[in-house]
BAFI-3210 file (N, C-alpha, C; in Angstrom, 3 decimals, decimal comma, padded with zeros to 6 digits):
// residues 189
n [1|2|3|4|5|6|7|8|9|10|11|12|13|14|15|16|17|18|19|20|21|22|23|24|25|26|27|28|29|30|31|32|33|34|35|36|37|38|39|40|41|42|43|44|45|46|47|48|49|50|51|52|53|54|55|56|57|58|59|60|61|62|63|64|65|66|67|68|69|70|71|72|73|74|75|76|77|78|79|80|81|82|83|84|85|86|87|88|89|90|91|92|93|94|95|96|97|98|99|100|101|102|103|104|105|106|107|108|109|110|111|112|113|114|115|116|117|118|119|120|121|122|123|124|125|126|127|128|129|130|131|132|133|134|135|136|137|138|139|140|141|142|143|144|145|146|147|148|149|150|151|152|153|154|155|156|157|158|159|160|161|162|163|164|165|166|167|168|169|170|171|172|173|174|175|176|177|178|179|180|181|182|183|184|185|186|187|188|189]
n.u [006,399|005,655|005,653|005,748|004,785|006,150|008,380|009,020|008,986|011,731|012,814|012,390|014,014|016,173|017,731|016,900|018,028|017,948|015,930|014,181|012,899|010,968|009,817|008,153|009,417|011,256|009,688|011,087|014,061|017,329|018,561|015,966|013,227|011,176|008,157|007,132|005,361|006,846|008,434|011,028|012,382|015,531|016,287|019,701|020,809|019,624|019,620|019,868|019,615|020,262|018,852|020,863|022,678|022,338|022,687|022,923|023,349|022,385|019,421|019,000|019,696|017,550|015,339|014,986|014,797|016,219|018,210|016,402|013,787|013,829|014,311|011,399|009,515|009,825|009,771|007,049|006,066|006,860|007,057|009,102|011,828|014,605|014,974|017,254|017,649|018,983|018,444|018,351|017,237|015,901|014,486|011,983|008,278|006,721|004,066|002,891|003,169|001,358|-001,029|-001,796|-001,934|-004,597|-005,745|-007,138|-006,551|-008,818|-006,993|-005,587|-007,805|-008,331|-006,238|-006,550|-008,735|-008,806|-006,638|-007,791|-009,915|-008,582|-007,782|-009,940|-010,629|-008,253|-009,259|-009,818|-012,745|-014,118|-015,327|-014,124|-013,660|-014,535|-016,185|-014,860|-013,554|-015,922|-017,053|-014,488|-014,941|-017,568|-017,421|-014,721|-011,620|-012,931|-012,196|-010,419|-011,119|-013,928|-014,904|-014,461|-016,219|-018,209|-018,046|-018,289|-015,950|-012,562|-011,042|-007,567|-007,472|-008,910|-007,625|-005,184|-006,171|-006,981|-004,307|-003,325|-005,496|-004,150|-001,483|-002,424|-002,364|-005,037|-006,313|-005,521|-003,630|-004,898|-004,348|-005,991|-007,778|-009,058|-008,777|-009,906|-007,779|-006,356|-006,234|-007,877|-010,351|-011,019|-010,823|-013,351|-015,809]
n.v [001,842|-001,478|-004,510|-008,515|-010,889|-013,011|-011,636|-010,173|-011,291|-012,457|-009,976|-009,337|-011,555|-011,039|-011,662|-010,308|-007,243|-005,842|-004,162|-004,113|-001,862|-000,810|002,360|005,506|007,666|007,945|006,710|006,397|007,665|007,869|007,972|007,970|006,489|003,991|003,021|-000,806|-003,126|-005,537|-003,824|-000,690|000,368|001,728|003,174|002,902|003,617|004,511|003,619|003,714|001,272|-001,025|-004,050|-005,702|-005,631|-006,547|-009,346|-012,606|-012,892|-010,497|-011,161|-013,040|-011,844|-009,806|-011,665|-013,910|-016,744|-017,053|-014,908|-015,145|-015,155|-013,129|-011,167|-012,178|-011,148|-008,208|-007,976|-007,798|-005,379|-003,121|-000,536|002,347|003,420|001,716|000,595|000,197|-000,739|-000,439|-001,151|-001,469|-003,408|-001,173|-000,795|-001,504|-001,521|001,407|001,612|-000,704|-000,468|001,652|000,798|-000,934|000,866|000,986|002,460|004,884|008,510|011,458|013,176|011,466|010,531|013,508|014,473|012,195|012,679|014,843|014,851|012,823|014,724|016,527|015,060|014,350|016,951|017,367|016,339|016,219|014,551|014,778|014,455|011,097|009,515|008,437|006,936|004,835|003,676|002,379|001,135|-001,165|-001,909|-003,048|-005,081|-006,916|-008,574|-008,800|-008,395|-005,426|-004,767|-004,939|-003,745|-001,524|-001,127|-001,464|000,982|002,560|003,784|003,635|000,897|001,187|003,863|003,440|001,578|003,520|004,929|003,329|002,825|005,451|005,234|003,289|004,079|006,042|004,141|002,998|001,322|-001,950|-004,450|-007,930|-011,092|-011,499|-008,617|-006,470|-004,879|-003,172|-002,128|-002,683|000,059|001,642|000,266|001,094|003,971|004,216|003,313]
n.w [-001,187|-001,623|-000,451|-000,987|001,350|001,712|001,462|003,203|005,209|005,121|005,144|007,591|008,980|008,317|006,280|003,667|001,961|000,127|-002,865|-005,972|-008,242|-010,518|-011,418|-012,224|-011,366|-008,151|-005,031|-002,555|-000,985|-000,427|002,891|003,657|005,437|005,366|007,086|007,422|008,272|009,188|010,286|010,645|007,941|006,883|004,616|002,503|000,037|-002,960|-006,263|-010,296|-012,191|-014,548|-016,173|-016,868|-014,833|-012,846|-010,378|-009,682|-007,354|-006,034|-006,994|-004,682|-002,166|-003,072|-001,879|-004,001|-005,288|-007,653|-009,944|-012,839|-011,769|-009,901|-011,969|-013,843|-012,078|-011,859|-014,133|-015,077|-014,835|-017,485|-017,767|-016,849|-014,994|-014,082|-010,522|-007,672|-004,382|-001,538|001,780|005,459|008,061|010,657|013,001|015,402|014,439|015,260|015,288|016,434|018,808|019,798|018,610|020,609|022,951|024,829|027,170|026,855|027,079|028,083|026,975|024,970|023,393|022,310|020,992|019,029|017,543|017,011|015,149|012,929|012,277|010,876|008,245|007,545|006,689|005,117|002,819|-000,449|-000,710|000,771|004,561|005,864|007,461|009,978|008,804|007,761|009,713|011,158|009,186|009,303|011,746|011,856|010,011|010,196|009,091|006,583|002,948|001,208|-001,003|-001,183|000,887|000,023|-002,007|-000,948|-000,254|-001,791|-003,238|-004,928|-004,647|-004,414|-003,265|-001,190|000,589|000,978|002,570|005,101|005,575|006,554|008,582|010,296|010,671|012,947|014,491|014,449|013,205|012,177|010,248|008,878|007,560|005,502|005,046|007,516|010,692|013,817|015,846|019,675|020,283|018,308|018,875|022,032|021,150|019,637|020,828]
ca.u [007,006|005,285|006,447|004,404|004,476|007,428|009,884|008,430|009,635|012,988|013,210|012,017|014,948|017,561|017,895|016,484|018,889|017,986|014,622|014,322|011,885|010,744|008,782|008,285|010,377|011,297|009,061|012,141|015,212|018,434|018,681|014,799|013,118|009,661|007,475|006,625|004,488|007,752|009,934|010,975|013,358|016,537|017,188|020,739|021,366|018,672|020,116|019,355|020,306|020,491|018,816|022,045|023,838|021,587|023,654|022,290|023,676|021,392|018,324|018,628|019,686|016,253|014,145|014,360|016,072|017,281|018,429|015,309|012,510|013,019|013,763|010,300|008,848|010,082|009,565|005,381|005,607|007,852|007,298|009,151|013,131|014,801|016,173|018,073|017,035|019,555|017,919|018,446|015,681|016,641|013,968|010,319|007,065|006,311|002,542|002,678|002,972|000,516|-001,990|-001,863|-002,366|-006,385|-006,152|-006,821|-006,734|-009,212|-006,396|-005,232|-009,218|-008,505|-005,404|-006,427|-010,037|-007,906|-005,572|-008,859|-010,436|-007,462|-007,884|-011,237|-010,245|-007,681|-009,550|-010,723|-014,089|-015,249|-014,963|-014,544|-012,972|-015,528|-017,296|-013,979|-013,627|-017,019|-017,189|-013,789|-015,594|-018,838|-016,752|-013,487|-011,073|-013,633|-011,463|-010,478|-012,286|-015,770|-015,346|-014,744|-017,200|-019,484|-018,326|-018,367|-014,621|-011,578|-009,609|-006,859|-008,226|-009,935|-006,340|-004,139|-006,401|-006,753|-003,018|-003,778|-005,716|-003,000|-000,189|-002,791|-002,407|-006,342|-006,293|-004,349|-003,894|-005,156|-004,551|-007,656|-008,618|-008,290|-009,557|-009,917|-006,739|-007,074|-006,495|-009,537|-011,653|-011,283|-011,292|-014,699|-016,273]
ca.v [000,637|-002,742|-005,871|-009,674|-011,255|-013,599|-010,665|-009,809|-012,175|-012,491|-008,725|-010,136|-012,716|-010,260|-012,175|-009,289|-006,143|-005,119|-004,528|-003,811|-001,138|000,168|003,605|006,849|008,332|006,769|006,686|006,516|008,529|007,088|008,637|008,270|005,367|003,290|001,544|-001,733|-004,421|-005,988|-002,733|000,545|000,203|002,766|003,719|003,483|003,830|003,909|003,657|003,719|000,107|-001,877|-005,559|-006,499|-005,051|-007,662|-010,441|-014,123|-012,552|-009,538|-011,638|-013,736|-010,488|-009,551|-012,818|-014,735|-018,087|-016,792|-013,290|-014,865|-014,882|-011,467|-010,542|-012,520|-010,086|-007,047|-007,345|-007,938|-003,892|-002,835|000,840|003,060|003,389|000,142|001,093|-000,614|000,137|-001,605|-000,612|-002,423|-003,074|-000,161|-000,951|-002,643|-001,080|001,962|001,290|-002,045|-000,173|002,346|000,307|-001,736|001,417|001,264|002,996|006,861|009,573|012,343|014,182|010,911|010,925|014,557|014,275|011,606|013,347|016,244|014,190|012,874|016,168|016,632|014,108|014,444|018,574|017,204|014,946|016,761|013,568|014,658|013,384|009,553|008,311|007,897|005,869|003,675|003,190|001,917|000,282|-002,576|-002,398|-003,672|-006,112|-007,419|-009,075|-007,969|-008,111|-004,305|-004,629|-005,437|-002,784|-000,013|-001,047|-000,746|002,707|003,181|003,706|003,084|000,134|001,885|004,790|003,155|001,210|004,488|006,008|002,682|003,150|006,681|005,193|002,691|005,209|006,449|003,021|002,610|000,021|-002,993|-005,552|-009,107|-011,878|-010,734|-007,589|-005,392|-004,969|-002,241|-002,261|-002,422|001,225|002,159|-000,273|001,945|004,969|004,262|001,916]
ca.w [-001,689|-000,912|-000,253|-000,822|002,627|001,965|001,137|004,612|006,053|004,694|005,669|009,609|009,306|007,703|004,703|002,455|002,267|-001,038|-003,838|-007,348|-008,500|-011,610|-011,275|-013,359|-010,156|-006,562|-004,035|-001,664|-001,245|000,465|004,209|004,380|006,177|005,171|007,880|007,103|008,952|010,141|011,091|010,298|007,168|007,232|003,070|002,333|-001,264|-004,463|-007,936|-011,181|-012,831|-016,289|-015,722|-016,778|-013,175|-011,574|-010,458|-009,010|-005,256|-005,988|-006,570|-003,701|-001,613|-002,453|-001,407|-004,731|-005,306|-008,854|-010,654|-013,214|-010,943|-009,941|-013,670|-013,876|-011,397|-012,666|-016,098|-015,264|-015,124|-017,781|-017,625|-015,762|-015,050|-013,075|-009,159|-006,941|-003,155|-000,524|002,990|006,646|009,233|011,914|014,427|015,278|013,754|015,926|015,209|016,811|020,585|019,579|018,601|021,436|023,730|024,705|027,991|026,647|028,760|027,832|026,130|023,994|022,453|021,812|019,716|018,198|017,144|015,965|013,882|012,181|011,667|009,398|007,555|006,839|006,168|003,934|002,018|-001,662|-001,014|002,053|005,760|005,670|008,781|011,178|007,937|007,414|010,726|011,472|008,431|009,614|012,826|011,775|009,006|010,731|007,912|005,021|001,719|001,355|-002,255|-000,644|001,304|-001,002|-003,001|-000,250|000,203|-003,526|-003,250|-005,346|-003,563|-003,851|-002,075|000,246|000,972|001,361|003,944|005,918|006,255|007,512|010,236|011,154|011,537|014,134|016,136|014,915|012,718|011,754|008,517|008,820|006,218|004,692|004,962|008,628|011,885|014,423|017,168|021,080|020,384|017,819|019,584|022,794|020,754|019,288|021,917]
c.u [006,381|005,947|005,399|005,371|006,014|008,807|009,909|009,153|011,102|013,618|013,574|013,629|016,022|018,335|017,279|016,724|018,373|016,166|015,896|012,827|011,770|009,816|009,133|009,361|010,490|010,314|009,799|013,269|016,097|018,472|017,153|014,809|011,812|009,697|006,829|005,671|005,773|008,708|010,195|012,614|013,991|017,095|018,154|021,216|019,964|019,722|019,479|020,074|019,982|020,194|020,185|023,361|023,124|021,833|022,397|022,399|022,504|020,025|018,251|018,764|018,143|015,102|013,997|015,475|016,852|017,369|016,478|013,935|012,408|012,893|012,486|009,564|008,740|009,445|007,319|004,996|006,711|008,118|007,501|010,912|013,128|015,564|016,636|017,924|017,732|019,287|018,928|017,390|016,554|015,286|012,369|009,562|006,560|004,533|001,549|002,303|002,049|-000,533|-002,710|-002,267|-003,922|-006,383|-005,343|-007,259|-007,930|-008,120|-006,169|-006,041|-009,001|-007,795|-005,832|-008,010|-009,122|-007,318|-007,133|-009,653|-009,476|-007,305|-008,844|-011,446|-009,429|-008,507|-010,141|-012,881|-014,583|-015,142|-015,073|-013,646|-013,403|-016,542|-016,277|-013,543|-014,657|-017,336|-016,302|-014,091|-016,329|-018,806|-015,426|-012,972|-012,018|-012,232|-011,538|-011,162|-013,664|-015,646|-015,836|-015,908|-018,732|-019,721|-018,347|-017,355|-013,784|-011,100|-008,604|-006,664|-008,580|-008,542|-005,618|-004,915|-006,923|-005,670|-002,942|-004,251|-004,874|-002,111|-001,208|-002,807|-004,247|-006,931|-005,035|-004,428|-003,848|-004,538|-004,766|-008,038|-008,207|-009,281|-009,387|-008,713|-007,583|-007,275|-007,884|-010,717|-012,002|-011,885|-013,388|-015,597|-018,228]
c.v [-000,534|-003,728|-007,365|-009,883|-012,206|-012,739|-009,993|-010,398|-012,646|-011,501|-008,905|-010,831|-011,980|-010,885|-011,566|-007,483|-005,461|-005,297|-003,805|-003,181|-000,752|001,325|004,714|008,057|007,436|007,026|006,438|006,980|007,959|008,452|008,231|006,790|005,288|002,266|000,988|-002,645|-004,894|-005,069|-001,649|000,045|001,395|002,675|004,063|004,258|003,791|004,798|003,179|002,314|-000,145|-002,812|-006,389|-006,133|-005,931|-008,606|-011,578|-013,383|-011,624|-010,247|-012,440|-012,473|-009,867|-010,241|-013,720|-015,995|-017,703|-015,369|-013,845|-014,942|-013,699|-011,192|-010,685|-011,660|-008,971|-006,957|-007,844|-006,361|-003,433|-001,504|001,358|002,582|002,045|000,826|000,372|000,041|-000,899|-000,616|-001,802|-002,483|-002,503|-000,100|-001,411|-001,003|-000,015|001,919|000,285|-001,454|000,845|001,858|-000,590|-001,131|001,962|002,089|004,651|007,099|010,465|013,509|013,210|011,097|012,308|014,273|013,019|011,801|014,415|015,832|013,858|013,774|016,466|015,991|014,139|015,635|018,142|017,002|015,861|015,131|014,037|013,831|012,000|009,069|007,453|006,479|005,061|002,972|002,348|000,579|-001,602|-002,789|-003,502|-005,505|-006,904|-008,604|-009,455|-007,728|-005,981|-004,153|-004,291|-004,319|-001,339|000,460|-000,837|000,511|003,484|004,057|003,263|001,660|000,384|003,384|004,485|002,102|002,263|005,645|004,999|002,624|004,798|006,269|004,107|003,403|005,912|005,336|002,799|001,512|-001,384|-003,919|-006,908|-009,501|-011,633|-009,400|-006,578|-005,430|-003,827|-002,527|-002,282|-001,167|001,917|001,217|000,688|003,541|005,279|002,753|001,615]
c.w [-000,934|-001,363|-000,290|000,752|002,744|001,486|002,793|005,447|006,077|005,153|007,268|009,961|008,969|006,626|003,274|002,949|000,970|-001,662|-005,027|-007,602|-009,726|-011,440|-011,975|-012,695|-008,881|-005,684|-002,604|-001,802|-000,062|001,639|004,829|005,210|005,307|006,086|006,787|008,219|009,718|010,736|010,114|009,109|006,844|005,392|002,694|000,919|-002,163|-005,180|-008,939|-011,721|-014,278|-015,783|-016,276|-015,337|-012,593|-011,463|-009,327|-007,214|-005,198|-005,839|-005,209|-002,357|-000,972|-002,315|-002,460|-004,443|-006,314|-009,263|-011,581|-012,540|-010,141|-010,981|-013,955|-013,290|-011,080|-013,511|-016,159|-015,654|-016,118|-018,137|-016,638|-015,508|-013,720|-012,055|-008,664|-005,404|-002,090|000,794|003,992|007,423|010,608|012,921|014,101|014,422|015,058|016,489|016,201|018,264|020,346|019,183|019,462|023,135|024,057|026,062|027,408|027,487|027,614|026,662|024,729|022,848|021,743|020,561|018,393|017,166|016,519|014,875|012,764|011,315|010,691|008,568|006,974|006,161|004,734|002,807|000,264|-001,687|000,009|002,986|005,620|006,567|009,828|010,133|007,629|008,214|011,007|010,557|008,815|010,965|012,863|010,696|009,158|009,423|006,498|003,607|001,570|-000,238|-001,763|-000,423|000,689|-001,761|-002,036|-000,156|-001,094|-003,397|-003,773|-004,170|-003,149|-002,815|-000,488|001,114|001,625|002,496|005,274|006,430|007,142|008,727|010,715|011,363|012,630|015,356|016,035|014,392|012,605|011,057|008,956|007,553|005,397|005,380|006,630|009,565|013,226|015,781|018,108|020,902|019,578|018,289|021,298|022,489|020,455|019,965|021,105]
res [x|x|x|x|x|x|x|x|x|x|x|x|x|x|x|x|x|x|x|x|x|x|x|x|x|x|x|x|x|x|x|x|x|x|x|x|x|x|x|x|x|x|x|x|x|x|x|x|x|x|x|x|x|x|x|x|x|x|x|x|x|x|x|x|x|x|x|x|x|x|x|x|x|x|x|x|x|x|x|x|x|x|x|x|x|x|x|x|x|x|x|x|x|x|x|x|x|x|x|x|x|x|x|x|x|x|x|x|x|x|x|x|x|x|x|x|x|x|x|x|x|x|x|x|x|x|x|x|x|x|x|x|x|x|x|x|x|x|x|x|x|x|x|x|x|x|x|x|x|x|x|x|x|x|x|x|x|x|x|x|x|x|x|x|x|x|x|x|x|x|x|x|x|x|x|x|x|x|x|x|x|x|x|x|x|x|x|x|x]
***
């Protein structure tokens, strides 16, 4: 589930308790959690709604000024059942102190070479970490388009395994585009 930057921030301030989703299924289940950029969000409830259960409190709830400017920003996708997703922010961004840790030990490098190797094992394309890594090394806030296309890569692809290497504490999201942490700048010196 993503968020634009000023629902972000509303989330930051605790002035956004709630979304509105449409999807073919959820991508969140009440009990779970989703990190975000500003904090680990705690999933109380998703439901299934009617845009007519969506009251003026609801939109502003979830970052708008009116019920129609979310309706407006809903109804851009209009396939796919309507949810209702009222979370809380239950603590900072674990990522944030992990990415910020550059003094590895010999064992940290290991694990975090192992974790990789799995990743690159996973992958049905073939190893690409050490080449996505290198790549926001050599390109620091590079549009994640450019990049892909350098690597002759979906965007979205080449998006959902840059988040792979930030849950390792090795990257992290600029403005524009991304840039290697204190931690993957030690990693790969």
């Amino acid at each position: 589930m993503l968020f634009k930057q000023t629902i972000l921030d509303g989330i930051a301030a605790g002035r956004v308790t709630l979304a509105f989703r449409r999807w073919k299924r959820p991508t969140v289940r009440a009990g779970g959690t989703l990190m975000t950029s500003v904090g680990v969000l705690a999933i109380d409830r998703v439901d299934r709604v009617d845009e007519s259960d969506i009251t003026s409190a609801d939109g502003r709830r979830a970052g708008y000024s009116t019920r129609e400017e979310l309706l407006d920003d809903l109804n851009v996708r209009r396939e796919g059942v309507l949810y209702r997703i009222d979370f809380r922010r239950a603590g900072a961004d674990p990522r944030v102190t992990l990415r910020n840790q550059d003094a590895l030990t010999a064992d940290d490098r290991a694990v975090v070479r192992t974790r990789l190797q799995r990743l690159d094992a996973a992958s049905r394309r073939g190893p690409w970490t050490a080449a996505v890594l290198h790549a926001i090394a050599k390109h620091p806030g590079r549009r994640a388009a450019e990049l892909a296309a350098a690597m002759q890569q979906q965007t979205d692809v080449f998006k959902a395994n840059v988040r792979k290497l930030k849950n390792l504490g090795l990257t992290e999201s600029l403005e524009v585009g991304y840039r290697l942490s204190p931690r993957g700048r030690a990693f790969i010196p």
